[in-house]
C-alpha positions as CSV (number, residue, x, y, z in Angstrom):
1,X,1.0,54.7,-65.4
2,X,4.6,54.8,-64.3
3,X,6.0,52.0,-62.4
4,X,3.7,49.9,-64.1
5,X,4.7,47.3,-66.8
6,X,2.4,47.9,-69.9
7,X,3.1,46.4,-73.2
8,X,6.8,45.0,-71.9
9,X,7.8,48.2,-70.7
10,X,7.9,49.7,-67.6
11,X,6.8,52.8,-67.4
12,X,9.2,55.8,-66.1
13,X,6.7,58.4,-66.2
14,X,3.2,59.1,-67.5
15,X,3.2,61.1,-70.4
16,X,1.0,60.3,-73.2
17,X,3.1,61.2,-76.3
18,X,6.3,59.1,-75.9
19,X,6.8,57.3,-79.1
20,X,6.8,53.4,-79.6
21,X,10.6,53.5,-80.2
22,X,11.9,55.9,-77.2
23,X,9.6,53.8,-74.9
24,X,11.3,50.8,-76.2
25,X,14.9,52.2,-76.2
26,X,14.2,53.7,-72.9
27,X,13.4,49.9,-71.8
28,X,16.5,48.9,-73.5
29,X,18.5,51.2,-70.9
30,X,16.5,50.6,-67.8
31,X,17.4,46.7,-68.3
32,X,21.2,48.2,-68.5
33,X,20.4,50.3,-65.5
34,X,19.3,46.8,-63.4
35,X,22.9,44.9,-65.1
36,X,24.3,48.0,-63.7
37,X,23.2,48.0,-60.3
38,X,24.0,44.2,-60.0
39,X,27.5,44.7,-61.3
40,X,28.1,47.5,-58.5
41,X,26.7,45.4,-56.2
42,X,28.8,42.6,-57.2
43,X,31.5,44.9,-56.6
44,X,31.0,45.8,-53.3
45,X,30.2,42.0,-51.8
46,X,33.8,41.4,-53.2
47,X,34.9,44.0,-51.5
48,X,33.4,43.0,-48.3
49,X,34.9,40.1,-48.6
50,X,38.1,40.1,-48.8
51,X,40.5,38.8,-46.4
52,X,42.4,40.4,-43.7
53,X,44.7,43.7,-44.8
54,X,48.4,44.7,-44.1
55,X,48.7,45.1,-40.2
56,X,49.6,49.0,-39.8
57,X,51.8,51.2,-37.7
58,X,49.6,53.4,-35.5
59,X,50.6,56.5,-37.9
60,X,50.7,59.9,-36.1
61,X,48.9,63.3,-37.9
62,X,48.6,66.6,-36.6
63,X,45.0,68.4,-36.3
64,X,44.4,71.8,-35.1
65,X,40.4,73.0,-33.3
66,X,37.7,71.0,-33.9
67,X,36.1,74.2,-35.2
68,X,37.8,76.2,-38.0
69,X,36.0,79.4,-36.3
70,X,38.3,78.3,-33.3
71,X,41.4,79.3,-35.5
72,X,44.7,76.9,-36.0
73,X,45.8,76.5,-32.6
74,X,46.5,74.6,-30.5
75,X,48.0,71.8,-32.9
76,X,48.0,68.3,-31.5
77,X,49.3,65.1,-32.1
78,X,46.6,62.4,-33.1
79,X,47.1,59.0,-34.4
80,X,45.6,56.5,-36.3
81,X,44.3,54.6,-33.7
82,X,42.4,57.8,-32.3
83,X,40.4,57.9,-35.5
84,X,38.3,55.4,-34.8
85,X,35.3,56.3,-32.3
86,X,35.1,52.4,-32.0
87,X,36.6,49.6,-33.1
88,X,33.3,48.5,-34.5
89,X,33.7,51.2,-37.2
90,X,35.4,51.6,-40.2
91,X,37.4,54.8,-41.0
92,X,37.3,56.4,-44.2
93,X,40.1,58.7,-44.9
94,X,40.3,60.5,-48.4
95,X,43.6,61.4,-49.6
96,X,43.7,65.4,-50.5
97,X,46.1,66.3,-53.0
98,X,47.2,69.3,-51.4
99,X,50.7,69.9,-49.7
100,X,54.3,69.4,-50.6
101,X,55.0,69.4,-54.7
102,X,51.3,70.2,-54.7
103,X,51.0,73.9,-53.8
104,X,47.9,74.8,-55.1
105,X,45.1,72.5,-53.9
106,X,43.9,69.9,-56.4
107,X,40.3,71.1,-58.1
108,X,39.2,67.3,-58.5
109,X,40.2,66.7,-54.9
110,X,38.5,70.2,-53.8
111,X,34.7,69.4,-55.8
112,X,35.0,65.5,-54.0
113,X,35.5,67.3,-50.7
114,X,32.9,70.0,-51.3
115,X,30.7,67.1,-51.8
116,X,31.9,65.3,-48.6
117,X,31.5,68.1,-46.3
118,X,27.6,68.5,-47.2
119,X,27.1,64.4,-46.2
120,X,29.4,63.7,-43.1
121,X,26.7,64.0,-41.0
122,X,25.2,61.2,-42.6
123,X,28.3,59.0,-43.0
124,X,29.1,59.6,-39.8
125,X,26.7,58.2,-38.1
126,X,28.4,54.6,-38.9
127,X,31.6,55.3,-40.5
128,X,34.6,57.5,-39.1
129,X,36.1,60.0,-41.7
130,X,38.2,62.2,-42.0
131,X,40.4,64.1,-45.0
132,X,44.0,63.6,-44.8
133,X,46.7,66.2,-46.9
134,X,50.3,66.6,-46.9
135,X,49.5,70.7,-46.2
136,X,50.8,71.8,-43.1
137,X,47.4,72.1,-40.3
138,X,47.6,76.5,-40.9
139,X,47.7,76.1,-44.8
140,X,44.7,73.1,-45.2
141,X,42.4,75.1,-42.4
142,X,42.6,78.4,-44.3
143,X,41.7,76.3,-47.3
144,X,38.7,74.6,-45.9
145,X,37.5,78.1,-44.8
146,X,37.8,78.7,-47.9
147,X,35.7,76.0,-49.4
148,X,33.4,76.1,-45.8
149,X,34.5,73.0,-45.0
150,X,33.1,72.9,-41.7
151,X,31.9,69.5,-40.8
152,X,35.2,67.4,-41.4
153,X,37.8,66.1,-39.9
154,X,41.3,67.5,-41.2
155,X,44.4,66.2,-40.3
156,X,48.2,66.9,-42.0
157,X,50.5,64.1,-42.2
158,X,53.3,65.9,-40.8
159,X,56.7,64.4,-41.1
160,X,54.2,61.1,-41.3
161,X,54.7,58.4,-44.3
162,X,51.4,57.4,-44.3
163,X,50.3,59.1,-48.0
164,X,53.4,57.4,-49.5
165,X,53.1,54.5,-47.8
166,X,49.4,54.0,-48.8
167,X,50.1,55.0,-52.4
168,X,49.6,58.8,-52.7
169,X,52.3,60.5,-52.2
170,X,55.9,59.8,-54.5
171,X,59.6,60.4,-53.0
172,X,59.3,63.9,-54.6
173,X,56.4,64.5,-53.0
174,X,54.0,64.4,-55.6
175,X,50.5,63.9,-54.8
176,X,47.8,61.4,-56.1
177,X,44.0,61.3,-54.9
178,X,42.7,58.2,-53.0
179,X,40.4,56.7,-51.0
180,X,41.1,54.1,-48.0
181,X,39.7,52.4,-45.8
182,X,41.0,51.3,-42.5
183,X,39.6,49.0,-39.2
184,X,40.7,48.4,-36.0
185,X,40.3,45.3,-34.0
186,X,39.3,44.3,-30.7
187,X,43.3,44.4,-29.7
188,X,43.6,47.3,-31.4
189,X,45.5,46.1,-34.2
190,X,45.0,48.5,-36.9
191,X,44.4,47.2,-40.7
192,X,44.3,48.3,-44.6
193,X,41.1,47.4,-46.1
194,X,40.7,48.5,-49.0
195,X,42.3,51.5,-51.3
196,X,41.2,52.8,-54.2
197,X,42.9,55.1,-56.9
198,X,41.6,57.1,-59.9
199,X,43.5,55.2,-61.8
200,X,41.8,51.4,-62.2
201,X,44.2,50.5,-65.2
202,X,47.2,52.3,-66.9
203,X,45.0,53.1,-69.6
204,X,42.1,54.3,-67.4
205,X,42.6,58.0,-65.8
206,X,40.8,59.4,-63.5
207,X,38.2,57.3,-63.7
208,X,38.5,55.0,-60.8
209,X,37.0,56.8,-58.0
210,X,33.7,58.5,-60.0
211,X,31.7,57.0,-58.0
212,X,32.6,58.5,-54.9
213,X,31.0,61.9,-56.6
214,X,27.3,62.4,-58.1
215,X,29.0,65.2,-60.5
216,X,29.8,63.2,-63.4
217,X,27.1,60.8,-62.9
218,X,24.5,63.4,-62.9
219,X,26.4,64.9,-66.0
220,X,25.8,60.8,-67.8
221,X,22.6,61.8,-67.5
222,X,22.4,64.4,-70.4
223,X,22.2,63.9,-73.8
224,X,25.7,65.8,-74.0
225,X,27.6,63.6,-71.2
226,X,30.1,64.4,-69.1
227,X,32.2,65.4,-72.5
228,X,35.7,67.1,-71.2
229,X,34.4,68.6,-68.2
230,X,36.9,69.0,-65.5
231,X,36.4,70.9,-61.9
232,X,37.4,74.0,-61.7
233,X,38.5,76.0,-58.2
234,X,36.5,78.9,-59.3
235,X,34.1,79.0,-62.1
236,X,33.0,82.8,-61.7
237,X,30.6,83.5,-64.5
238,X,32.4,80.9,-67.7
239,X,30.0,78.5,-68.3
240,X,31.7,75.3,-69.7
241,X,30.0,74.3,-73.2
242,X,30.0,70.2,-73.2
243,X,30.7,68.5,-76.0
244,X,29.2,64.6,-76.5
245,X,31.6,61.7,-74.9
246,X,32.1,59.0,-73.0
């Protein structure tokens, strides 16, 4: 029966006709799945614990209605240290590739943020986030219409440097996807925790932050793989063909 261990190999469902060598290859994966797990695990108690980040200026964004139904004005001034709904929380703040050099909003970026918008309630309810673009507040809200992106928090950075401060933004203004995360102690000095970039390597692209999406993962699950498959703003009715890869 599944979840059972029968003849060294536990059991992932209960069908009667598996053969002696998928169960046992299938075994030979789910003890890869458990390294797995530990690794990422690993990974995050690192993460946890590591020591105190850069000390931040109290950077200054601008954020129109909280409802996009509300249209784009009035536009106020918020800051970093506003994010936070308590210094108890962390703040998670995704870096949008959208805005300046970057007139055309990133698809990558767009299929993370899609993703986002569905969970915030659940993030929410322990971590502050919000979605952070170079845009100006008019051109990011008609986006997130858009993509009915109702359920985040969208800010542009204004005449801010916090993208190229943090890593995601060049001098040109060239943008770059990221992740940070930010916390804000009982003085209310704000910190960096922890930043992450697609790219974990210069070798590795785009590969760093696949995690924070179930797209490809759910893709590893197929006997074809993720293959070449990149996001696309609109697929209409192309259907991408995958080819087998990594």
């Amino acid at each position: 029966m599944v979840k059972e261990m029968i003849d060294g190999n536990y059991r992932q469902t209960n069908l009667q006709n598996e053969s002696a060598e998928y169960l046992a290859k299938r075994e030979e994966v789910r003890k890869a799945e458990v390294e797995l797990m530990r690794a990422r695990e690993r990974v995050a108690e690192l993460r946890r614990a590591l020591p105190k980040g850069a000390e931040l200026a109290d950077y200054e964004f601008l954020e129109g209605p909280a409802s996009l139904a509300n249209g784009d004005e009035p536009v106020t001034k918020v800051r970093l240290s506003e994010l936070f709904s308590s210094p108890a929380r962390s703040l998670v703040v995704y870096h949008f590739m959208f805005g300046k050099k970057q007139t055309t909003a990133c698809p990558m970026c767009t299929a993370w943020i899609d993703g986002y918008n569905g969970v915030a309630q659940h993030i929410t309810q322990t971590t502050d986030f919000a979605i952070v673009a170079a845009a100006d507040p008019t051109t990011l809200r008609a986006y997130a219409r858009e993509r009915g992106w109702d359920k985040l928090r969208l800010l542009s950075t204004g005449d801010s440097t916090f993208k190229s401060d943090l890593g995601s933004e060049d001098k040109e203004g060239n943008q770059d996807s990221q992740i940070s995360v930010f916390t804000k102690e009982s003085d209310g000095t704000l910190r960096h925790f922890y930043s992450g970039h697609p790219w974990l390597d210069p070798e590795i692209k785009e590969r760093g932050i696949d995690e924070l999406s179930p797209i490809w993962n759910i893709l590893d699950l197929t006997p074809q793989g993720r293959g070449k498959f990149y996001t696309s703003l609109d697929y209409g009715t192309k259907v991408q063909v995958k080819k087998t890869g990594l």
